[in-house]
C-alpha positions in Angstrom: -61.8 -99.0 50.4 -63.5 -101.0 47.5 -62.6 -101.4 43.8 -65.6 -101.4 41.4 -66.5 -104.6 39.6 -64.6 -103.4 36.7 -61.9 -103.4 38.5 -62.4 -106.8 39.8 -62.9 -108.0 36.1 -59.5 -106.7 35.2 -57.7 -108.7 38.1 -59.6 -111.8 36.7 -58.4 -110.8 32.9 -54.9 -110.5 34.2 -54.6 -114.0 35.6 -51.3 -113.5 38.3 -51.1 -110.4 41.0 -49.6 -108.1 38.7 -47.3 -105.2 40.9 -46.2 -105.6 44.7 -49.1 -103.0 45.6 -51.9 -105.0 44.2 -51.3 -108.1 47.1 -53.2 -107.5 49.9 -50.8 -110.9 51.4 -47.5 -111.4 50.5 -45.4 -114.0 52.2 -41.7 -114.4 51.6 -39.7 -117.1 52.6 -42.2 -118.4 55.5 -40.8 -120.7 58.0 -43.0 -122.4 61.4 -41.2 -124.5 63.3 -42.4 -126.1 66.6 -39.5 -127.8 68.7 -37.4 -129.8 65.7 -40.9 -130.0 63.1 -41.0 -127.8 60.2 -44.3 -127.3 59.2 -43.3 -124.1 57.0 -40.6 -124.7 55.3 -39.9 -121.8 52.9 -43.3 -120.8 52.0 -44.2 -117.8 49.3 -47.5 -116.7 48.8 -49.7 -113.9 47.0 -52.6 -113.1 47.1 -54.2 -110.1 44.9 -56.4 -107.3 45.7 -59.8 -108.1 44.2 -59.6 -111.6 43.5 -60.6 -115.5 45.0 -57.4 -117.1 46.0 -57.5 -120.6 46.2 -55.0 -122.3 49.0 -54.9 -126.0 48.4 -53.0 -128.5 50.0 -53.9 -132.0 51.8 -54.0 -131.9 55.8 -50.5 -131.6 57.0 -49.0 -128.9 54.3 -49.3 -125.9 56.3 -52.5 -124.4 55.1 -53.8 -123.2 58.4 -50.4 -122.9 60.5 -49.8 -120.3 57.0 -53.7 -118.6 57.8 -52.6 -118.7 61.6 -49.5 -116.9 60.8 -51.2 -114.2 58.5 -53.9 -113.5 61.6 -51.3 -113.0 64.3 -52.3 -116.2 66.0 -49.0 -117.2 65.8 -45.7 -115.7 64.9 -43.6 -116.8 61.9 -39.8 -118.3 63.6 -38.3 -116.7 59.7 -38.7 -114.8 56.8 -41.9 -111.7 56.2 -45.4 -111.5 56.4 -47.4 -108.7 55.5 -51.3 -108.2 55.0 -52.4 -104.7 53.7 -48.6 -103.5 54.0 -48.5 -104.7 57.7 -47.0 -107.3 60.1 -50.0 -109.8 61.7 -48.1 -110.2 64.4 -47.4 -106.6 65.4 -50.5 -105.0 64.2 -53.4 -107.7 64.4 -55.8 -105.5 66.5 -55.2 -103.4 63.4 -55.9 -105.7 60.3 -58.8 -107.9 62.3 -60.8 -104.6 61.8 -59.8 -105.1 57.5 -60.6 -108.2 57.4 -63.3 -111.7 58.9 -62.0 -115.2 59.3 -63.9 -118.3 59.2 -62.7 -121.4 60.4 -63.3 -125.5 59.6 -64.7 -125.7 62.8 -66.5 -122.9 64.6 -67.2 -122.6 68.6 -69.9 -120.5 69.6 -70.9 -119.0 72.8 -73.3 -122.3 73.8 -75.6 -119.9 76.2 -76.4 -117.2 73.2 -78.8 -117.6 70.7 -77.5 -117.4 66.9 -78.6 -113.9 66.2 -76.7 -112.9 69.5 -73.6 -114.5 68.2 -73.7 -112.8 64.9 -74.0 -109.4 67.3 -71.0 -109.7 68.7 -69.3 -111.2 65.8 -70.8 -108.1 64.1 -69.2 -106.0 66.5 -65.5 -107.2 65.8 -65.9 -104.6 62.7 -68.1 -102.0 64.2 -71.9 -103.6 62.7 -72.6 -105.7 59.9 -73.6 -103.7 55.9 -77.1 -102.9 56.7 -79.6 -105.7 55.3 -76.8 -107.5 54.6 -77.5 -109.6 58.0 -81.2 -109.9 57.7 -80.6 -111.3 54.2 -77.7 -114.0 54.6 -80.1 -115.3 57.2 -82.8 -116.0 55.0 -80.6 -117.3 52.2 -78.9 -119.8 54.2 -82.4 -120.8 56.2 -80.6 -119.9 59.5 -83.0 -119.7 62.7 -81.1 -117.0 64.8 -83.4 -117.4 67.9 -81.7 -121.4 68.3 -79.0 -121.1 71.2 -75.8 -122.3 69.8 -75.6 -125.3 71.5 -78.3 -126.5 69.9 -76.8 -125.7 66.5 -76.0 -128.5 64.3 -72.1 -127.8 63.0 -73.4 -126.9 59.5 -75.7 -124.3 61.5 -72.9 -123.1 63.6 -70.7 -122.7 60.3 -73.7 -120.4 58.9 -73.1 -117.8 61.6 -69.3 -117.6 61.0 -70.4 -117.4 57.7 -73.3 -115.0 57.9 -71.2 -112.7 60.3 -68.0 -112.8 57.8 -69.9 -112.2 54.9 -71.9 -109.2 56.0 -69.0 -107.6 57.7 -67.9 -104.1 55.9 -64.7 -105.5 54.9 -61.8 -105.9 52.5 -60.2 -109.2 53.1 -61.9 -112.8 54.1 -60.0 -115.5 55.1 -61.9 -118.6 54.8 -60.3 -122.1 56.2 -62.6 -125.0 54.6 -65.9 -122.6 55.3 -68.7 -125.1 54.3 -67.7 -127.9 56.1 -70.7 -129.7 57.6 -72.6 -127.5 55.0 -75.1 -129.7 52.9 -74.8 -129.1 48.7 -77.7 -126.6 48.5 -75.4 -124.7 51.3 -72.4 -124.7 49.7 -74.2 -123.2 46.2 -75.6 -120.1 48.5 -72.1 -119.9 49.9 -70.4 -119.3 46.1 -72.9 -116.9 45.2 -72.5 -114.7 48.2 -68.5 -115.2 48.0 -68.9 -113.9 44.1 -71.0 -111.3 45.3 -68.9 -110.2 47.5 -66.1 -110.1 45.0 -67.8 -108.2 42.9 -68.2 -105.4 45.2 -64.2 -105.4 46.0 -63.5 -107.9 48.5 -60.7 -110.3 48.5 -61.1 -113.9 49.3 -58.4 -116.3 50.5 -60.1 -119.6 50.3 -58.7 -123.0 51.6 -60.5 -125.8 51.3 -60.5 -129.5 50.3 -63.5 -129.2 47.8 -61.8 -129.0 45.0 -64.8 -128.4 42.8 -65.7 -125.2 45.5 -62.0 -124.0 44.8 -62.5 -124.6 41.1 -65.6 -123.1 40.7 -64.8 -119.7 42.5 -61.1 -119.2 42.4 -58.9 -116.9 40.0 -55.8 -118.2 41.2 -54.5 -121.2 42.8 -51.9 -121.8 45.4 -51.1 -125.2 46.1 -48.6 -126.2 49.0 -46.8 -129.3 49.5 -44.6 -130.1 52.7 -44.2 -126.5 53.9 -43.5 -124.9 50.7 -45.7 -123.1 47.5 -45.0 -125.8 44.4 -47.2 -124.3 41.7 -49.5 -120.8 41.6 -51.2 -119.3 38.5 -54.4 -119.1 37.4 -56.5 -122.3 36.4 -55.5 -121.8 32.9 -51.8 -121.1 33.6 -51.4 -124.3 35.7 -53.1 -126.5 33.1 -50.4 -125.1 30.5 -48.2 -128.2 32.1 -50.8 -130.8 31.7 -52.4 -132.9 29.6 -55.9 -132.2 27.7 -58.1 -135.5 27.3 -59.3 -135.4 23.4 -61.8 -137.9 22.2 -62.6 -137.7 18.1 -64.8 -139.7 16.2 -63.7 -139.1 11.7 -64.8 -140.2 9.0 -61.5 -141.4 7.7 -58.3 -142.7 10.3 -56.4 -140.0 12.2 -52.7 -140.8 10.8 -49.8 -139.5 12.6 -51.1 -139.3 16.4 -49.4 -142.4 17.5 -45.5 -140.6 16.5 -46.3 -137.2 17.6 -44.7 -136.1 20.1 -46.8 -135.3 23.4 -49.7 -137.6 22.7 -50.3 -140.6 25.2 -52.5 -142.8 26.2 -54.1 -143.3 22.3 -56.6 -145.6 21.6 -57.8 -146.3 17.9 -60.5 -148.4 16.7 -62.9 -148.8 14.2 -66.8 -148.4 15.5 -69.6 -148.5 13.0 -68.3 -147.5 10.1 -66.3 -144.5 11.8 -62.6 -144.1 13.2 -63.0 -143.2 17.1 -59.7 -141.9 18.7 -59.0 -141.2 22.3 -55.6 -139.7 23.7 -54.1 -137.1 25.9 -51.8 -134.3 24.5 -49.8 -131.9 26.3 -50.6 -127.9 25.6 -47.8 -127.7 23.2 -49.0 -130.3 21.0 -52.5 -129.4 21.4 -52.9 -127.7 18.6 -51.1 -130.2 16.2 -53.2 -133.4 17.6 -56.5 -131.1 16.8 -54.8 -130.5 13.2 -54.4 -134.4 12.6 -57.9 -135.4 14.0 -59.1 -132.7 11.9 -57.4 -133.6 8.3 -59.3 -137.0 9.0 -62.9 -135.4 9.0 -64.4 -134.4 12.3 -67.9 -136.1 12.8 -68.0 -135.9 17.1 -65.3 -134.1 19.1 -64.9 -133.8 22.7 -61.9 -132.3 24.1 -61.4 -131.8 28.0 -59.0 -129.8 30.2 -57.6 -130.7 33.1 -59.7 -130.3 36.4 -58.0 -129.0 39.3 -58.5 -132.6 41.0 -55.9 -133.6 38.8 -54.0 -130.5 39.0 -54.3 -130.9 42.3 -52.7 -134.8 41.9 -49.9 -133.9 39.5 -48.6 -132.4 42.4 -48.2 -134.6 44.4 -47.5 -137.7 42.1 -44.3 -137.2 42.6 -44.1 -138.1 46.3 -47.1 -140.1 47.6 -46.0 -140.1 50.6 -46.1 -136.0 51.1 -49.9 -136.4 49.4 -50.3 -137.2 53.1 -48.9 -134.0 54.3 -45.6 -136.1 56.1 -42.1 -137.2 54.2 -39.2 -135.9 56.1 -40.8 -133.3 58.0 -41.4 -134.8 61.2 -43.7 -137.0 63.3 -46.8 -135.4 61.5 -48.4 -132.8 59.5 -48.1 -129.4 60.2 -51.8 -128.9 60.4 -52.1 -131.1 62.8 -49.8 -129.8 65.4 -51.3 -127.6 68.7 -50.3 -124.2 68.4 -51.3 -124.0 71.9 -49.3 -126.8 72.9 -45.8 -127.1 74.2 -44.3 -125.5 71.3 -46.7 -123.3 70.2 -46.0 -119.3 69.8 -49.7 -118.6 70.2 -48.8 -116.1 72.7 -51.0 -113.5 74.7 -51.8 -111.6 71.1 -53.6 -114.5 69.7 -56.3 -114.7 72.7 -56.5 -111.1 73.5 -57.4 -109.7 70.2 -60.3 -112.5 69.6 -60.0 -114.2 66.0 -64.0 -115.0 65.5 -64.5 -118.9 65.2 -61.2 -119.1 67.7 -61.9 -121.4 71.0 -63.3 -119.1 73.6 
């Protein structure tokens, strides 16, 4: 089942997930734990039906031990999972017809030839939409008739790619998708993904291209240690930082230097005109703009926070979690085997075939 583009538009509008039938993934109180090392410690997450969901976090947070977890590669040691109302881990033959995964790194049959990887990726979901294969070839300048392992890894990400986006269905999970993608790549990749959105599909996007995330996303999750620290939309999260204004008046701006949530202000005299630069903090925003206007505005340039520095506020707090460590162990979480020693991969996780998973 699809929701129009106007419905899509209204989840953007509404900037957070709205009621507990709208998430397509909800995670409660998440916890993975592998011997004595936590790598989810805690973790809540939503994501809404309709919209991109960015999933940000350096290597080490728990991004993909979280993605594992909602596939049914792995089960959860505490707290709920559901995706489309139903447990991964009990029902993953289930869901893996709902939804296509693509990972960081993709493994192909090496003996097959692209276009006979993209069949039987295809066939995970019963076919690919009909042109829909023929055309996300020719957009991303794939040669299906290449065996695989003579694929570069960008190419072997554009079948994982290709197969996820012209599968008929509601959810894709995406686990830094363009990597190894050159920049013309990753521009045909957000169109498709906004395509895609607007015929209904949900997106769950982790990456480290903060720029990708930025540009596509409608909410943000960011992660830290185990553990959800800050979700909203782009214009929620940037409520709690700082706005970079630079004015040139005619006359001096008078009062910026006591007001209360400006830093950072610079004031100097340049050709005859009084150039200011600061930051101010969303409550003060509007004040800063009063003072800088009641001095007469000749040039104004005010700019919002990217998500790189969302992204960094974060994490400012701890440098040494920016890593994905602190007290959680030897290592990041994303960097533990889930096959290893104390891995709950399980007999689930290889018999029901993620795509992209080792074979």
């Amino acid at each position: 089942m699809h929701a129009t583009p106007d419905a899509t538009a209204t989840t953007r509008e509404r900037g957070n997930h709205g009621n507990d039938l709208d998430d397509l993934v909800r995670a409660d109180g998440l916890v993975k734990t592998f011997g004595r090392f936590r790598a989810l410690d805690g973790l809540d997450l939503r994501v809404a039906r309709g919209e991109v969901h960015g999933f940000l976090g350096p290597n080490g947070a728990g991004k993909s031990t979280t993605i594992r977890v909602l596939l049914g590669l792995m089960r959860a040691s505490a707290g709920r999972i559901e995706v489309f109302g139903q447990d991964p881990w009990e029902d993953a033959a289930t869901l893996h017809r709902r939804l296509a995964y693509v990972p960081g790194d993709v493994a192909l049959w090496p003996g097959l030839t692209g276009g006979q990887c993209l069949d039987l990726l295809g066939d995970t979901h019963g076919g690919l939409r009909s042109g829909a294969r023929a055309e996300l070839i020719e957009r991303f300048d794939l040669d299906p008739a290449k065996r695989a392992r003579d694929y570069s890894k960008g190419n072997r990400q554009k079948v994982a790619l290709i197969a996820a986006l012209a599968a008929d269905v509601e959810l894709l999970v995406l686990d830094e998708p363009t990597s190894g993608l050159d920049p013309l790549m990753e521009q045909v990749f957000q169109q498709a993904v906004r395509e895609r959105q607007a015929q209904g599909v949900t997106v769950l996007l982790s990456s480290h291209i903060l720029g990708e995330v930025e540009a596509l996303a409608d909410r943000v999750s960011i992660i830290r240690a185990g553990r959800n620290v800050s979700s909203g939309s782009l214009a929620e999260l940037r409520r709690h930082t700082r706005t970079s204004v630079h004015a040139v008046t005619r006359g001096r701006s008078s009062g910026l230097a006591t007001l209360p949530g400006v830093g950072e202000l610079d004031q100097r005299e340049v050709d005859g005109r009084h150039a200011s630069s600061f930051t101010v903090d969303a409550e003060h925003l509007d004040e800063a703009i009063g003072l800088v206007h009641g001095a007469g505005i000749h040039t104004l340039t005010s700019e919002p926070p990217s998500l790189d520095e969302l992204f960094l506020s974060n994490y400012a707090a701890d440098p040494a979690l920016a890593g994905g460590r602190g007290n959680r162990g030897d290592g990041g979480g994303d960097s533990v085997d889930p096959s290893g020693p104390h891995g709950n991969r399980g007999r689930r996780g290889h018999r029901h075939g993620i795509r992209g998973a080792r074979r």
